[in-house]
Phi, psi and omega in degrees: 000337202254322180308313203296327182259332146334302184279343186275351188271299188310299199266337184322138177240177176209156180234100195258149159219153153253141183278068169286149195298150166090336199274134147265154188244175175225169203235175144315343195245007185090007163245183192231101223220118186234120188266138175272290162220213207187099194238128177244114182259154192280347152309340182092352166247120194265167184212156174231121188267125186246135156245135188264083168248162189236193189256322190284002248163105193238185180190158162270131165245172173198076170336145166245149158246150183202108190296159167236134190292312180321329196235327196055058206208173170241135168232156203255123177245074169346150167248104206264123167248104188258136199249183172281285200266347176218171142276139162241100192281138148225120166242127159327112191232337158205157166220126184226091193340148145341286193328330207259342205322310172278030179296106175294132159268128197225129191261146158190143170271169178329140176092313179298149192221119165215158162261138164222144223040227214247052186207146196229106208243132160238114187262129200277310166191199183267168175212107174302141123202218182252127181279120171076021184085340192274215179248340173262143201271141172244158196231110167266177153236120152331062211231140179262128163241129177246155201244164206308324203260356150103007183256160204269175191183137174239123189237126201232091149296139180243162136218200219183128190259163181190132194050034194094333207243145175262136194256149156193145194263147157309133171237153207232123175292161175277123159082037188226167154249019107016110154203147196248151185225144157283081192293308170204191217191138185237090192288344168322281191288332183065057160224140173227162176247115171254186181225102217243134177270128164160219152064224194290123249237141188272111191295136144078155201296112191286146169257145176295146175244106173227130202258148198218152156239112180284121154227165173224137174252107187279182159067025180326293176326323176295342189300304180315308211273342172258025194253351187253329173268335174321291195299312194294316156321324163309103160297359202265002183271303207279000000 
């Protein structure tokens, strides 16, 4: 058991890609990796379906995103393929609709003033409330924006957890075609990310996007196979 995690900590290599849907991409290890689709189950653990081929070969993997009630967090669950001499792990690292795909992203911290075009964006602090009246509590950001012609706008995009799922709206600049989304938020740190929609209009059809990290762990099975003679070994089993 210990040789098995020794060699597999020691030799594991990883791959991060992005996945535009339809598309296949190649990895470093010698697969060919095509994201299909992006499936939302009414349990709440959504999948992403991938095909993997190999010179011997393709397979489906199919990753997961999932809230866990436990944690109160979303967790990424790998589609594990295992072999005699390796594991082929893809684990799930983001996903991102067609709609957002094109999306400009913008990081800031308290204060800060940064531009993008002709918009001049600040995030001014966190604002604790309620969204809409309703009962789950949002966590907005404060933002001052002057827009190329110099007027100012004060703007609160949330977000919001609902059903599990973190929720959050478009906010529409006034006399802009603009709109800004609260992709997340670090309350730790007084940093948020944003996602600003607009401006100049992007020629052909945006695509889902999903990023992923490819590993290969060799030699698991001794890990397995020496976690089977322990446990078979223990008296404390008979």
């Amino acid at each position: 058991m210990i040789i098995g995690i020794i060699t597999s900590s020691m030799y594991s290599e990883s791959e991060k890609i992005i996945l535009p849907a339809g598309e296949f991409q190649g990895s470093q290890f010698g697969y060919d990796l095509q994201f299909v689709n992006f499936e939302e189950r009414a349990d709440g653990k959504d999948r992403a379906k991938l095909i993997v081929k190999k010179e011997d070969g393709s397979y489906q993997a199919d990753p997961q995103f999932y809230f866990s009630e436990y944690t109160k967090s979303y967790m990424l669950s790998p589609h594990v393929k295992i072999g005699l001499k390796k594991d082929i792990y893809i684990s799930p690292i983001s996903f991102q609709p067609g709609e957002t795909s094109q999306n400009k992203q913008l990081e800031l911290t308290k204060n800060q003033t940064q531009t993008l075009d002709d918009l001049k964006i600040t995030f001014n602090q966190f604002v604790v409330g309620d969204h809409m009246d309703q009962s789950p509590m949002a966590v907005k950001a404060d933002l001052t924006v002057v827009t190329g012609d110099m007027k100012e706008f004060n703007l609160q995009p949330a977000l919001w957890m609902e059903n599990g799922k973190l929720q959050g709206n478009d906010v529409t600049i006034p006399e802009t075609n603009y709109q800004l989304h609260l992709e997340s938020l670090d309350a730790n740190e007084g940093k948020i990310v944003l996602a600003i929609h607009g401006g100049e209009t992007t020629v052909g059809a945006a695509k889902d996007v999903l990023a992923v990290e490819v590993s290969e762990k060799p030699l698991i099975t001794i890990l397995w196979f020496g976690c089977i003679i322990l446990i078979s070994g223990s008296p404390s089993v008979w």
